[in-house]
C-alpha positions in Angstrom: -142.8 -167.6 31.8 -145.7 -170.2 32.9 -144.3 -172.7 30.5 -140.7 -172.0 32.0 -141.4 -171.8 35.5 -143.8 -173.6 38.0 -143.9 -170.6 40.4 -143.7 -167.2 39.6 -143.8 -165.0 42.4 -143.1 -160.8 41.3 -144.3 -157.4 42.1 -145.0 -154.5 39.2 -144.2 -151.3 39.4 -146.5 -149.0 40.7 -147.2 -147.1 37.6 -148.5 -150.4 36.1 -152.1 -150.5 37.3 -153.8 -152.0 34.8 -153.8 -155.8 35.6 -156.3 -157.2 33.9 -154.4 -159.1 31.4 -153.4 -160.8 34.7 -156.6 -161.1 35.7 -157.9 -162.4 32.5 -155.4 -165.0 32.2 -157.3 -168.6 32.1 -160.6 -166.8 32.2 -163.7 -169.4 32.6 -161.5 -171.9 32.7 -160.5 -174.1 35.1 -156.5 -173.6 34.6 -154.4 -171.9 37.2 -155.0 -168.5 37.4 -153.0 -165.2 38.4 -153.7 -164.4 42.5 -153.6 -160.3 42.5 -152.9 -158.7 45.9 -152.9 -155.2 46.7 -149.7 -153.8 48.0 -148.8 -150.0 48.8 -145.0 -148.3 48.5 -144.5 -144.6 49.7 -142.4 -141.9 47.7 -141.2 -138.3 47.9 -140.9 -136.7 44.2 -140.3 -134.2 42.7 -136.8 -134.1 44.2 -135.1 -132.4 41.9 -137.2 -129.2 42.4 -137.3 -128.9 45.8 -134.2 -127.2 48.0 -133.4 -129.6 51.1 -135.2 -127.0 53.6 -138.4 -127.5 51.4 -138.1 -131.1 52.0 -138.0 -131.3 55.3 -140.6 -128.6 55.7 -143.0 -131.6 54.4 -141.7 -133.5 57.5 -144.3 -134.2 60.1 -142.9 -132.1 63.2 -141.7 -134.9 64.9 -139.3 -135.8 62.2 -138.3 -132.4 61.8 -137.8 -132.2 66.2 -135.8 -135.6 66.2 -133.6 -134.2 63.3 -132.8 -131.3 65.4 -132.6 -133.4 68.6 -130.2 -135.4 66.9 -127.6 -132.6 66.3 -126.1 -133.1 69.7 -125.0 -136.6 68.8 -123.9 -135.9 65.5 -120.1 -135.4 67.0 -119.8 -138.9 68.0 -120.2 -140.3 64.5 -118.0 -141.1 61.6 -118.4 -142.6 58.2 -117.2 -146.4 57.7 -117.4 -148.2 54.7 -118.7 -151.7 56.1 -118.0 -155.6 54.3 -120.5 -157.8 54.0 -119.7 -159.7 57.5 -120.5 -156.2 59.2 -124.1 -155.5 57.2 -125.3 -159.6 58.2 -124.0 -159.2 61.7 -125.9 -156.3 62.1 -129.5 -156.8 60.1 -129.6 -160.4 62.8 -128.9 -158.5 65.9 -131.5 -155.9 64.6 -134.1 -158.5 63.4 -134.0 -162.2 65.2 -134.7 -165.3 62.7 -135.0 -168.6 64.1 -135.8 -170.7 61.1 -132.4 -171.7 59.8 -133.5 -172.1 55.8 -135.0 -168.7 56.2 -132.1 -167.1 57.6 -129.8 -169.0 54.7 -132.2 -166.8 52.0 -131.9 -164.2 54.3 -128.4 -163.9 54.0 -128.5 -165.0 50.6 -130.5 -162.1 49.5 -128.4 -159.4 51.9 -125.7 -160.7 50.3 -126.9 -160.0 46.4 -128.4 -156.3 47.7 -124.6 -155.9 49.3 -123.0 -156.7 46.4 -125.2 -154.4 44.1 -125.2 -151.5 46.1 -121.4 -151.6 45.9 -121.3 -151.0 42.4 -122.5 -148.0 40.4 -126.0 -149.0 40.7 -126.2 -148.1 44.7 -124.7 -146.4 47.5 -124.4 -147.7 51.6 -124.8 -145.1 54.0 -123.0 -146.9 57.2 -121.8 -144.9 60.5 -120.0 -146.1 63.9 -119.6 -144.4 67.0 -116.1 -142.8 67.2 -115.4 -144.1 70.9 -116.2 -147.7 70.7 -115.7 -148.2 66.6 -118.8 -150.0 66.5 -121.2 -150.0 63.3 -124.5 -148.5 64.5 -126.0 -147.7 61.4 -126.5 -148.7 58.1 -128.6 -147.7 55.1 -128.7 -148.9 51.5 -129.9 -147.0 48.8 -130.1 -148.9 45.1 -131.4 -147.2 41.5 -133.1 -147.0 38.5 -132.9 -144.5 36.2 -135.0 -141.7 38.3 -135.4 -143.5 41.5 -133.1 -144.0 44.6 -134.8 -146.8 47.1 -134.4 -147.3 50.3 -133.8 -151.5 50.4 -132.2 -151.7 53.7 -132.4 -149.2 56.8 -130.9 -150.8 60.3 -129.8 -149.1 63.8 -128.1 -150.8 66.8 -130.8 -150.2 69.1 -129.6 -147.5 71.6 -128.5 -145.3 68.8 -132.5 -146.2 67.5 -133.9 -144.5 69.9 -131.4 -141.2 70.2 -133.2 -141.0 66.6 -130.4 -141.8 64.7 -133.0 -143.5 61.9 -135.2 -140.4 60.8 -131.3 -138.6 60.9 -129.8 -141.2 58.3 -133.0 -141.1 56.2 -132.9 -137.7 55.9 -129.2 -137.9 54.9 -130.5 -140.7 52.2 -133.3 -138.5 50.9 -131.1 -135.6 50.4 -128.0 -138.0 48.8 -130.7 -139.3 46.4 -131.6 -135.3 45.2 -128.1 -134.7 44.8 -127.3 -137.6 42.6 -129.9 -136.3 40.6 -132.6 -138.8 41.6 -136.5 -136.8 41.0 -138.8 -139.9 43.4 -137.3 -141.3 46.9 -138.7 -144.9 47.0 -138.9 -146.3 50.2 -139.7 -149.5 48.7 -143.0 -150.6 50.5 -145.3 -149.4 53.5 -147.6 -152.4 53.8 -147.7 -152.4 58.3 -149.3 -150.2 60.2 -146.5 -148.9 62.3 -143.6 -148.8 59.4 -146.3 -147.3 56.7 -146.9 -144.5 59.0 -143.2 -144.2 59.8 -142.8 -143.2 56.1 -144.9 -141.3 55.9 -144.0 -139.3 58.1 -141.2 -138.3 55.9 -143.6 -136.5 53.6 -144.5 -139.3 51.2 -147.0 -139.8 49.0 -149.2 -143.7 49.1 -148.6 -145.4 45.8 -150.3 -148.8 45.3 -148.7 -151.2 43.2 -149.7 -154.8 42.5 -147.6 -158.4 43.7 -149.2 -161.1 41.3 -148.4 -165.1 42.1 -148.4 -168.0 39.6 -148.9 -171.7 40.5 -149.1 -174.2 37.6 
């Protein structure tokens, strides 16, 4: 890879936590070197032996009051199955980019996620409001062998805070268990405010290690 590529830029898995070899790489010498940064994810396991009421019994109580505040609202939702115009349209009026070259990877990258999750490897969870028809939200889920993560989680913003994201998480969590999924990934918690979100959801810290390459 370091002969092939000038940057390498990748993350391991978290059950890969002995790095040294990276660390090691161009020892006392004065080549480039491997930078190693700490970086945390947060998972629910042992899915596949735990009933849905046990999982959300490891809810914090205010996950478990918002899912049962949400009921009410439940009755002005229906499934949609969204393209890829309605996920971008949706993620920007969520999360506001300025920078146009970021928002062409941006879109880029959506657009690869979109295009895996449709296929056997991933599912999208997307609702819209039954009065107005429009797309409120959207989760995507993609796998591995044992693993479902959570890669994409958006709300329009009104729904947001009627709690409609700890209701579609929960719907995720529980889809993953019944496909047959044993660890929930919810595929970083690195900020205060997000990390303690999941959390919050009953998951469990799990550092992993991003390692950067510049020759």
């Amino acid at each position: 890879f370091t002969k092939k590529f000038k940057i390498i830029n990748f993350d391991l898995h978290y059950s890969l936590d002995d790095v040294r070899i990276f660390d090691w790489w161009n020892y006392n010498s004065s080549n480039p070197k491997f930078e190693i940064f700490p970086r945390y994810t947060a998972v629910i396991d042992q899915l596949k032996l735990k009933s849905e009421s046990q999982i959300s019994r490891e809810y914090r109580y205010v996950r478990r009051y918002e899912l049962k505040h949400f009921e009410k609202y439940k009755k002005n939702l229906e499934e949609y199955e969204i393209n890829l115009d309605d996920l971008l349209y949706l993620y920007f009026d969520t999360v506001k980019i300025e920078e146009k070259n970021k928002k062409k990877q941006i879109i880029n990258d959506i657009s690869l996620i979109f295009k895996i999750a449709k296929s056997e490897h991933g599912k999208i969870l997307s609702y819209r409001s039954k009065d107005t028809k429009k797309i409120i939200c959207i989760m995507i889920l993609l796998f591995d062998k044992k693993s479902s993560h959570l890669v994409i989680s958006l709300a329009e913003k009104e729904w947001k805070k009627k709690g409609i994201i700890t209701w579609a998480t929960h719907k995720s969590i529980i889809y993953s268990k019944n496909k047959n999924m044993d660890i929930f990934d919810f595929n970083g918690a690195n900020s205060p405010l997000r990390g303690d979100s999941k959390h919050s959801f009953g998951s469990k810290g799990k550092l992993f290690f991003n390692l950067k390459y510049k020759s």
